[in-house]
Backbone as CSV, one residue per row, in Angstrom:
resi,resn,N_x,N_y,N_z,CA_x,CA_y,CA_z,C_x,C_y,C_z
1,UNK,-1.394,-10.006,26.414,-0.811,-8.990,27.253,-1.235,-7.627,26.707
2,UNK,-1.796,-6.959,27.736,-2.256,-5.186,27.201,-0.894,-4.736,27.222
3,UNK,-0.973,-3.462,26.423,0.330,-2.337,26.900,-0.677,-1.341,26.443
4,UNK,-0.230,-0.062,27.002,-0.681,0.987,27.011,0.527,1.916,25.744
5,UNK,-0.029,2.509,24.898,1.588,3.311,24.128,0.598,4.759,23.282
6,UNK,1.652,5.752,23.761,1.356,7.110,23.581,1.163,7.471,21.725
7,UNK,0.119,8.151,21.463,0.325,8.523,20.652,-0.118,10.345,20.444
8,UNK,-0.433,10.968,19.402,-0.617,12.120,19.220,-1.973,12.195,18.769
9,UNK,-2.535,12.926,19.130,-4.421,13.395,18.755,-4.665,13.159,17.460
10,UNK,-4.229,13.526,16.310,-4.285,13.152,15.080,-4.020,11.533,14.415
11,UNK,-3.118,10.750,15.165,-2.925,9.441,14.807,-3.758,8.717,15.412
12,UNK,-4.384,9.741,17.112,-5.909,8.814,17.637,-7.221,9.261,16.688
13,UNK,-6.883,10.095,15.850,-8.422,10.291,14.863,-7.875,9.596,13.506
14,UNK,-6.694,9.428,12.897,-6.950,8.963,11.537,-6.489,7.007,12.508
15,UNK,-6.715,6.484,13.306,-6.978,5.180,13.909,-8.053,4.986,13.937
16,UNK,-9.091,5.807,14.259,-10.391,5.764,14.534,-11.156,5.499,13.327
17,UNK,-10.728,6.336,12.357,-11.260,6.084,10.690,-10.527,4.974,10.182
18,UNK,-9.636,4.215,10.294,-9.207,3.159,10.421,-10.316,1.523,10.941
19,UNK,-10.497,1.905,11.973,-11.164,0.877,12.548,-12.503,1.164,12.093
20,UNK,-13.187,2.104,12.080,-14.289,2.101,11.572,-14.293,1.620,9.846
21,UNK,-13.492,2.425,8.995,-13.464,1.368,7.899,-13.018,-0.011,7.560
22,UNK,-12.686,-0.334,8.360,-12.071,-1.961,8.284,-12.776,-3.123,9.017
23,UNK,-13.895,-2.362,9.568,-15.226,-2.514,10.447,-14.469,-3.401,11.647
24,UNK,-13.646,-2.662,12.078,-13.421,-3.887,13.071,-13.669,-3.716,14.703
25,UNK,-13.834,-4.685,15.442,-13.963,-4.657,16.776,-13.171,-3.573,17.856
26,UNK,-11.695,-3.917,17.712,-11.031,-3.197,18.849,-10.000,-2.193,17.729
27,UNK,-8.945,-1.219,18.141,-7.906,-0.821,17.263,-7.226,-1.813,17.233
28,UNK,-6.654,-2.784,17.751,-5.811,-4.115,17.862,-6.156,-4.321,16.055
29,UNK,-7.384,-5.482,16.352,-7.363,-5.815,15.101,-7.473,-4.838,14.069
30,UNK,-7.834,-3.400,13.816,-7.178,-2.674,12.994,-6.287,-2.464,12.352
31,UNK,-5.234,-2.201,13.509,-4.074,-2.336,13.179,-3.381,-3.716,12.572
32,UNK,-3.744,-4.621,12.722,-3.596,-5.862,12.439,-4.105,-6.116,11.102
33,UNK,-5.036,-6.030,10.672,-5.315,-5.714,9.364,-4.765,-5.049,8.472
34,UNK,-4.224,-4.039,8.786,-3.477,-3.324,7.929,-2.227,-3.216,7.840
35,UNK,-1.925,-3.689,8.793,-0.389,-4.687,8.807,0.100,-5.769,8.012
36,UNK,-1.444,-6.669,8.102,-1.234,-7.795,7.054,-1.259,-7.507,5.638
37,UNK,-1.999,-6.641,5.380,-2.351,-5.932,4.101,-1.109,-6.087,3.750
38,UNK,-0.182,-4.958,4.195,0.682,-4.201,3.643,2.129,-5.715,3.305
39,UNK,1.863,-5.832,4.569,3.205,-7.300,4.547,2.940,-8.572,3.544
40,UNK,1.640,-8.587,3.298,1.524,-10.067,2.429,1.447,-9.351,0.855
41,UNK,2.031,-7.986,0.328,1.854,-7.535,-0.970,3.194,-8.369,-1.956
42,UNK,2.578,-8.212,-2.765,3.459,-9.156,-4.084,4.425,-8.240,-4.493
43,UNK,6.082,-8.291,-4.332,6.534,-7.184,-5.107,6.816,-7.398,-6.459
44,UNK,7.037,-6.648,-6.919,7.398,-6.484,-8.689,8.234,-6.148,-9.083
45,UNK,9.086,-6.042,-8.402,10.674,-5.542,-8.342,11.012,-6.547,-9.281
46,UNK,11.634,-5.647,-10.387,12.263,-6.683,-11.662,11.716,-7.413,-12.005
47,UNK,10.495,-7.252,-12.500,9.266,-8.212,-13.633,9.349,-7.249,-14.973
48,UNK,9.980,-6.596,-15.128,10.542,-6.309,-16.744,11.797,-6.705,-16.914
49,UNK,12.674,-7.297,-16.123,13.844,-7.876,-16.589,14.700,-6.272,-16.323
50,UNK,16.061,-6.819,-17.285,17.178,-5.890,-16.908,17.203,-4.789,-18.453
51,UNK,16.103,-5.083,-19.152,15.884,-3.379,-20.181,16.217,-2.179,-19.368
52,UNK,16.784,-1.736,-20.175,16.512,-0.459,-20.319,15.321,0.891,-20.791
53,UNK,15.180,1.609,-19.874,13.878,2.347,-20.077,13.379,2.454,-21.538
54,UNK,14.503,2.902,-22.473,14.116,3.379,-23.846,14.068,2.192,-24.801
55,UNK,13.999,0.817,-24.570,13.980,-0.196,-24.438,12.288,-0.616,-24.336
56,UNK,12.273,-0.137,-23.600,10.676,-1.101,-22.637,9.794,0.306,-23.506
57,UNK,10.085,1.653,-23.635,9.440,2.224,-24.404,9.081,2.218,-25.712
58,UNK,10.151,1.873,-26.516,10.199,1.772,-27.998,9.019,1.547,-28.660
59,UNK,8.488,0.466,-28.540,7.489,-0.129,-28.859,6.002,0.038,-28.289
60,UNK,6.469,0.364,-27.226,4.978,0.953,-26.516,3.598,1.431,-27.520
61,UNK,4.331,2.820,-28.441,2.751,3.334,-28.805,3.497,3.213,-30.375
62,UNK,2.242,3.082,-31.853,2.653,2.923,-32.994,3.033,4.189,-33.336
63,UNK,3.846,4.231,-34.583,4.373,5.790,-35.273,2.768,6.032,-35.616
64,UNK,1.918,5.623,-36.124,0.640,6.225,-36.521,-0.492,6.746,-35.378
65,UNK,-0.354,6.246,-34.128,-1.248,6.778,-32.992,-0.519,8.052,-32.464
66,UNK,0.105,8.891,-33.244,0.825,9.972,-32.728,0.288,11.474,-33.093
67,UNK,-0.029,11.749,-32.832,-0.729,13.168,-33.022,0.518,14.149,-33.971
């Protein structure tokens, strides 16, 4: 099914650089591409656990690499 949907002159030029970098056929699959992109990303939300910042820093850099 087509639909027709309004947009603004600037979202029809950064679409255009869109489809041309993603080399694709129509804006459809453009957009579609970069849809999937974004939706199939891995989050990382809480892969350091429940530390605390000064915690997860401590150890980071040695007392001797310190200027």
């Amino acid at each position: 099914m087509k639909t027709t949907i309004q947009i603004e002159q600037n979202t029809l030029e950064l679409l255009k650089k869109v489809r041309e970098n993603t080399k694709s056929n129509s804006y459809d699959e453009a957009l579609n591409k970069i849809i999937l992109k974004n939706i199939n990303k891995e989050s990382y939300f809480g892969y350091l656990g429940k530390k605390n910042k000064n915690d997860l820093l401590k150890e980071l850099r040695d007392k001797n690499d310190r200027f």
